[in-house]
Structures are given as C-alpha cells and as structure tokens.
VEXTI-780551 format. One record per residue: residue number from 1; y, x, z of N, C-alpha, C, O in turn. Coordinates in Angstrom, 3 decimals, always signed. Example, Ala and Ser with C-alpha at 12.3 -4.5 7.8 and 13.67 -1.06 7.14 Angstrom:
# residues 2
+-----+----------+----------+----------+----------+----------+----------+----------+----------+----------+----------+----------+----------+
:   n :  n.north :   n.east :     n.up : ca.north :  ca.east :    ca.up :  c.north :   c.east :     c.up :  o.north :   o.east :     o.up :
+-----+----------+----------+----------+----------+----------+----------+----------+----------+----------+----------+----------+----------+
:   1 :   -5.690 :  +13.190 :   +7.800 :   -4.500 :  +12.300 :   +7.800 :   -3.300 :  +13.200 :   +7.800 :   -3.319 :  +14.236 :   +8.465 :
:   2 :   -2.250 :  +12.850 :   +7.080 :   -1.060 :  +13.670 :   +7.140 :   +0.030 :  +12.900 :   +7.870 :   +1.138 :  +13.409 :   +8.039 :
+-----+----------+----------+----------+----------+----------+----------+----------+----------+----------+----------+----------+----------+
END
This chain:
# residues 74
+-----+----------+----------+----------+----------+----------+----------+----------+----------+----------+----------+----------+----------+
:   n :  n.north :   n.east :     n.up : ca.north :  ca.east :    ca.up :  c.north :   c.east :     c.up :  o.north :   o.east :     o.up :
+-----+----------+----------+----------+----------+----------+----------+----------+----------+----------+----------+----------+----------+
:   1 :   +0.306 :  +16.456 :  +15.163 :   +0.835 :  +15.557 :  +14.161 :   +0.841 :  +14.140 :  +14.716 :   -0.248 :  +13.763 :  +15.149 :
:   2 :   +1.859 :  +13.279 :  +14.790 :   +2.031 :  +12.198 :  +15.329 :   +2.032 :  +11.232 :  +14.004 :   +2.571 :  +11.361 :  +12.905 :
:   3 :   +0.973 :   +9.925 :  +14.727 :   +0.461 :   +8.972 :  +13.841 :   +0.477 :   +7.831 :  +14.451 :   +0.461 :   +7.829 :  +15.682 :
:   4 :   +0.520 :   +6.380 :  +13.584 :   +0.773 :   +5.111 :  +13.903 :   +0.404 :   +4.750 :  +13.068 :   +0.431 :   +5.260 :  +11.949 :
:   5 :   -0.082 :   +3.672 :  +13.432 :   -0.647 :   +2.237 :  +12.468 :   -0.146 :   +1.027 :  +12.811 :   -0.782 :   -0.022 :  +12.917 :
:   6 :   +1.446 :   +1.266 :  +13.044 :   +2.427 :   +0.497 :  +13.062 :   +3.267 :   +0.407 :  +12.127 :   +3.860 :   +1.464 :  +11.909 :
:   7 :   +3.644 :   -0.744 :  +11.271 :   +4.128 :   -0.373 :   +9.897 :   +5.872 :   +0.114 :  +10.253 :   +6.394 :   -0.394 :  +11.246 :
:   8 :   +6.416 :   +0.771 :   +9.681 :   +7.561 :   +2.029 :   +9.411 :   +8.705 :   +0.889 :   +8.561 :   +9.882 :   +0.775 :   +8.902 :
:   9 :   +8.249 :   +0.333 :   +7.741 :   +9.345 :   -0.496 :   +6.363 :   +8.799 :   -1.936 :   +6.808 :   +7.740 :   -2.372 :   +7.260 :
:  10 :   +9.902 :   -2.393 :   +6.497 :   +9.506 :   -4.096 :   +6.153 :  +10.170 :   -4.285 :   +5.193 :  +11.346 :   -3.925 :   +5.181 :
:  11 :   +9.462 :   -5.039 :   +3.898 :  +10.349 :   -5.448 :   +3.258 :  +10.053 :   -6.959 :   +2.805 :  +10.336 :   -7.760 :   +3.697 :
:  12 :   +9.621 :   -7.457 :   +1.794 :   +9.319 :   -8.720 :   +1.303 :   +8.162 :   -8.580 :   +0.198 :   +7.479 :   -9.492 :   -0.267 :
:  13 :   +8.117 :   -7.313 :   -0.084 :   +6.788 :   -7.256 :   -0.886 :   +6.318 :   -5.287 :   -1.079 :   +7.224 :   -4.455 :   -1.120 :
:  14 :   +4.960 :   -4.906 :   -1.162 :   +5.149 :   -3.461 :   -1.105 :   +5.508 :   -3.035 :   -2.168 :   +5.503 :   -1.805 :   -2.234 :
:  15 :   +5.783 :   -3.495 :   -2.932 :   +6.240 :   -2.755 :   -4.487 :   +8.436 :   -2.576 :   -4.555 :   +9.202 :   -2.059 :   -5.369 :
:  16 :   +8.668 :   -3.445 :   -3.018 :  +10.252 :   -2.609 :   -2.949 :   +9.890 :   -1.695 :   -1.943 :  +10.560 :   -1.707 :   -0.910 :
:  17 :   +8.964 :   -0.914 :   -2.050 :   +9.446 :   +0.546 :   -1.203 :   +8.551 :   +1.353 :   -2.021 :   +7.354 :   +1.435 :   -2.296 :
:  18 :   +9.854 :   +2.009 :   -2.335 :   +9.562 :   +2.810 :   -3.456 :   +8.840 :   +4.203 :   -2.853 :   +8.920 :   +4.492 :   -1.659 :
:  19 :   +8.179 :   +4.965 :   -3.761 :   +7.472 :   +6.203 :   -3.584 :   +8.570 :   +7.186 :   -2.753 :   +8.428 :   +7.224 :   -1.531 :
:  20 :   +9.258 :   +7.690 :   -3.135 :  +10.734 :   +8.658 :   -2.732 :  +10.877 :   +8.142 :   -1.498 :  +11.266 :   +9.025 :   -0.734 :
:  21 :  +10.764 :   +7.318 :   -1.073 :  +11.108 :   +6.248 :   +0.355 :   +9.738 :   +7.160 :   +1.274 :  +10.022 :   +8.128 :   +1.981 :
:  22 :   +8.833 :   +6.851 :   +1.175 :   +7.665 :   +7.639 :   +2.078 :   +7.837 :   +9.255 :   +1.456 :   +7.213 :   +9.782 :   +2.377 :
:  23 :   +8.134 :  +10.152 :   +0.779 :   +8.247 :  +11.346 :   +0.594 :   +9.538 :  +11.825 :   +1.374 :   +9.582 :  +12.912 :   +1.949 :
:  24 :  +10.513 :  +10.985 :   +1.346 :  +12.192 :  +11.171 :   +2.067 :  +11.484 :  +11.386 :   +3.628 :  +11.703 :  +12.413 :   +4.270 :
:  25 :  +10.620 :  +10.295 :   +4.140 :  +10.126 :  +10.689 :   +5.503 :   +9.026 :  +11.628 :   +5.380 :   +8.173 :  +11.096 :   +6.090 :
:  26 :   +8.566 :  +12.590 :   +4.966 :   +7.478 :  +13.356 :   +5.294 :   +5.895 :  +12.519 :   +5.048 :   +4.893 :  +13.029 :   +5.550 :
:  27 :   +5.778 :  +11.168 :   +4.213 :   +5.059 :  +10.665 :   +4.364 :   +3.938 :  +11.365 :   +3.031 :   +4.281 :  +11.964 :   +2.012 :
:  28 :   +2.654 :  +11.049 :   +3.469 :   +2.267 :  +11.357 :   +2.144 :   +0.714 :  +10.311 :   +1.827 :   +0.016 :  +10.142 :   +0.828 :
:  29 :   +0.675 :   +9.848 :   +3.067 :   -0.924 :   +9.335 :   +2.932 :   -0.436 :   +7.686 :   +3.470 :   +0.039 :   +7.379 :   +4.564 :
:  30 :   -0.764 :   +6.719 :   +2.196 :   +0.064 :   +5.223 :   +2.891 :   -1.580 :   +4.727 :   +2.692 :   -2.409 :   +5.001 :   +1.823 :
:  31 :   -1.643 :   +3.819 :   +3.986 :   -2.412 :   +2.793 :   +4.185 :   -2.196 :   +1.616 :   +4.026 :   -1.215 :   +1.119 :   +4.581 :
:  32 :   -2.959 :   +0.915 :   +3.308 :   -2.516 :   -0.360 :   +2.605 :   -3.811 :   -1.628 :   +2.650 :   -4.868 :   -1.344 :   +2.087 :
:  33 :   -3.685 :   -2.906 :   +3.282 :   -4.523 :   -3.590 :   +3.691 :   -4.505 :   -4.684 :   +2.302 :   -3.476 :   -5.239 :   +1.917 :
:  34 :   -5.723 :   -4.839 :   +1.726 :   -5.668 :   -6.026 :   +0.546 :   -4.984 :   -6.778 :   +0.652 :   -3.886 :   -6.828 :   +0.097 :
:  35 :   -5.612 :   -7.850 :   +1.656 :   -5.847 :   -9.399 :   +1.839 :   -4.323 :   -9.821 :   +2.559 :   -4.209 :   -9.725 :   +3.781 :
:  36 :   -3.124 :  -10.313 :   +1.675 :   -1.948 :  -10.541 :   +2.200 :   -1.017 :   -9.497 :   +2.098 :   +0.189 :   -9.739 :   +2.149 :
:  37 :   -1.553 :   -8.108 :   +1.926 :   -0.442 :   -7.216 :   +1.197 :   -0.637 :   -6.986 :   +0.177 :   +0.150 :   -7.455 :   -0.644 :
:  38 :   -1.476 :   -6.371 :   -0.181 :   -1.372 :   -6.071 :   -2.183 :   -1.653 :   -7.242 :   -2.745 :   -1.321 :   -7.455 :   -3.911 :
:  39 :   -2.294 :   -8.158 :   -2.010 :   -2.634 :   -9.614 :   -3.123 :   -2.839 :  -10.773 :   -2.046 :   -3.230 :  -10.564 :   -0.898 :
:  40 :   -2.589 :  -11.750 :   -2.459 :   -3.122 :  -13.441 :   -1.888 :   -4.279 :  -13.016 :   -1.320 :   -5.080 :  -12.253 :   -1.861 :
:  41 :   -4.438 :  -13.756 :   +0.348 :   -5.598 :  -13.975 :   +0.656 :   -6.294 :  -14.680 :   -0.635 :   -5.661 :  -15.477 :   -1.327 :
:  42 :   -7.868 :  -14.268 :   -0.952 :   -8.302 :  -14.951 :   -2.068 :   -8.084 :  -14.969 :   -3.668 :   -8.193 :  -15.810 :   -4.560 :
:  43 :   -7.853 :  -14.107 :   -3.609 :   -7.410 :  -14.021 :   -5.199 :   -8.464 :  -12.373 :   -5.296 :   -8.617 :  -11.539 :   -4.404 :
:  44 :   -9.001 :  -12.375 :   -6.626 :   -9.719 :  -11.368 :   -6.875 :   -9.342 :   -9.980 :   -7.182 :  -10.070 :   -9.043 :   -6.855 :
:  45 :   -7.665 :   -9.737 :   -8.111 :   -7.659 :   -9.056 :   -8.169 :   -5.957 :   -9.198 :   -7.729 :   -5.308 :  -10.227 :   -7.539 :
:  46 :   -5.361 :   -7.222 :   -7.623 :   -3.433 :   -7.050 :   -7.264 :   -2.899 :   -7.638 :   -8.613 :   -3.667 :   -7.320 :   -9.521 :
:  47 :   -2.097 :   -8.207 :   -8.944 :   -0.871 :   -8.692 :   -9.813 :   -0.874 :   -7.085 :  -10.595 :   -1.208 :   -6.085 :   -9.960 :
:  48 :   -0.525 :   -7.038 :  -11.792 :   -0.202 :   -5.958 :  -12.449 :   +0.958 :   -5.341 :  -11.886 :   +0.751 :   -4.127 :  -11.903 :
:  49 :   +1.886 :   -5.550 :  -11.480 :   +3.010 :   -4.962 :  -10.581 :   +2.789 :   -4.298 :   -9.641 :   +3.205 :   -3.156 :   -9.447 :
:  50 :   +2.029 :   -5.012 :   -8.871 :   +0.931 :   -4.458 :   -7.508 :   +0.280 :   -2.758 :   -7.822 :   +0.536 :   -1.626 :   -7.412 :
:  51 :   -0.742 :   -3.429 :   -8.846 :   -1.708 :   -2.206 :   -9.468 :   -0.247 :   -0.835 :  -10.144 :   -0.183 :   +0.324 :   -9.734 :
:  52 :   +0.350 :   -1.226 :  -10.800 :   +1.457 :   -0.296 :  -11.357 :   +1.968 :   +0.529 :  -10.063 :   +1.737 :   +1.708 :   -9.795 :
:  53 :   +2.852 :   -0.571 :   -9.216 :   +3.060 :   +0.393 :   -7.841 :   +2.256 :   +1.484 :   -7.199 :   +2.662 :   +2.619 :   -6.949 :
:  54 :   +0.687 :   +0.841 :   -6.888 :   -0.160 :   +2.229 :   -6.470 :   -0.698 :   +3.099 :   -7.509 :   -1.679 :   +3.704 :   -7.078 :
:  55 :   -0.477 :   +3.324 :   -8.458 :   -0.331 :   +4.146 :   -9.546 :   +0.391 :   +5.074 :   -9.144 :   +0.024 :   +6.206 :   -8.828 :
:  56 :   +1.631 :   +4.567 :   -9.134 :   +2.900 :   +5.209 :   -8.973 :   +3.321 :   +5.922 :   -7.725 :   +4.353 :   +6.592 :   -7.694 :
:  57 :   +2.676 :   +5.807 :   -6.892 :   +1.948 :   +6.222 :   -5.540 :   +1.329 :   +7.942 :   -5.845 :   +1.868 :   +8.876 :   -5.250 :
:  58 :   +0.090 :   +8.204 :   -6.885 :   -0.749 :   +8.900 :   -6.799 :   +0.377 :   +9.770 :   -7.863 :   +0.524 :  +10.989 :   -7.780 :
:  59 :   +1.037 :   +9.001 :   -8.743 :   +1.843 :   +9.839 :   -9.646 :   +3.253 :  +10.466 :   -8.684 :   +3.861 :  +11.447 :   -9.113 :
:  60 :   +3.483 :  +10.100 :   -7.970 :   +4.317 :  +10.954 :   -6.837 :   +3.972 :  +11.558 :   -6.182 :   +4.780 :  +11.943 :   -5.337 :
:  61 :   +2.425 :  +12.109 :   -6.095 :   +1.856 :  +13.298 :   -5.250 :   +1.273 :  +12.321 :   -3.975 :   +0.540 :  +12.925 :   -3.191 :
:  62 :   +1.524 :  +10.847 :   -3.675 :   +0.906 :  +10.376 :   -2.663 :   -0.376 :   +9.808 :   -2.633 :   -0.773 :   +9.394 :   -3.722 :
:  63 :   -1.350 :   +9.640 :   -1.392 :   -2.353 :   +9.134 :   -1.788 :   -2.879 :   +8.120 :   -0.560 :   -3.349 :   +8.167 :   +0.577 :
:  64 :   -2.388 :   +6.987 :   -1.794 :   -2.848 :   +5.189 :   -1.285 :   -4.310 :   +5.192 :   -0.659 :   -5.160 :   +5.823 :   -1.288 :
:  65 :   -4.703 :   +4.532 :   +0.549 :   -5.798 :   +4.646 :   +0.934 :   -5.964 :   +2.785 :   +1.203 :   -5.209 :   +2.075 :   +1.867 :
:  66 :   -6.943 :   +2.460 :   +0.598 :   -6.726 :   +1.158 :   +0.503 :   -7.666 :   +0.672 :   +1.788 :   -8.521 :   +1.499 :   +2.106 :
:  67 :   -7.636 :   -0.305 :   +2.414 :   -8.737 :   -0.813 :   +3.498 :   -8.645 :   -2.439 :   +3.522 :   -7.623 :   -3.070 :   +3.255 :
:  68 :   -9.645 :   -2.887 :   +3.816 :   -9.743 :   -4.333 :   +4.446 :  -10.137 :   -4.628 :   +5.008 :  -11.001 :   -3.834 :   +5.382 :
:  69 :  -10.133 :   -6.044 :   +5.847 :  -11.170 :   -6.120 :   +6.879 :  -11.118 :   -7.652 :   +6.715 :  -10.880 :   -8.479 :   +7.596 :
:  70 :  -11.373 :   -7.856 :   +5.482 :  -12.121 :   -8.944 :   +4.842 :  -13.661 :   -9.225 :   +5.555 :  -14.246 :   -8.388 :   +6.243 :
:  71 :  -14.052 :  -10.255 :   +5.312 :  -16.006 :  -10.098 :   +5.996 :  -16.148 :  -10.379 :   +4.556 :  -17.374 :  -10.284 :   +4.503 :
:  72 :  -15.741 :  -10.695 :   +3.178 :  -16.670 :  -10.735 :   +1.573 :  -17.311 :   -9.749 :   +1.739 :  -17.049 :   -8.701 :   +2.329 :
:  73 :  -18.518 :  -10.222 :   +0.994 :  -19.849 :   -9.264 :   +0.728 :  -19.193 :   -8.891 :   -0.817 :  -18.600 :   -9.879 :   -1.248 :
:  74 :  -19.154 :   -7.970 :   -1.563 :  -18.598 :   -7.562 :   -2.709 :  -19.527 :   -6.196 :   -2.907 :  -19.353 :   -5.468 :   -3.884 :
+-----+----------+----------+----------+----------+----------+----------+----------+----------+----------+----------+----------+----------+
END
C-alpha cells in the first residue's frame, strides 16, 4: 500500500474538499494538522464550519485523524 504525507489537494481552506473527493481516490483515513489548518495558530477552538466538516468526514465512512505538533501543554 503506497503512502505519503505529502498533501494530494490544495485548496484555500479544508472544508472545500469535500468527503466524495477523498472516497473518488480510494482515500479513507485523512490526516489533519490543527495549528493553521483546522484553526488559527492560537485560537482554542475549529470555527463551527471546521467542526461540521470533520463530522462529515466520519459520516461518509472516513476517519479524520487529527495531530499537532504544537509544544502547548493542554
């Protein structure tokens, strides 16, 4: 099985690539970095749009694996 942790889409925010978009490629497991993709460096929590999108993720059979590499103690 061939793997990368090179991102596949670019777009302008992750909530325009839609679920069907990673299922159309065989995708099923998306990795997703906090700090500058799902939200503002610094901000505590994703925008409700944000949070709705990876919802919508797990409700298409996919499963969001979130990571950071923040140094916050949390």
């Amino acid at each position: 099985m061939r793997f990368s942790l090179l991102a596949r889409y670019s777009r302008r925010g992750v909530t325009d690539i839609s679920p069907e978009l990673f299922l159309r490629d065989g995708i099923f497991l998306v990795m997703l970095d906090v700090d500058n993709t799902l939200m503002p460096y610094g901000k505590e929590r994703p925008s409700e749009a944000v949070a709705d999108w990876v919802r919508s993720l797990t409700a298409h059979g996919l499963t969001p694996y979130i990571v950071s590499n923040s140094h916050r103690n949390e």
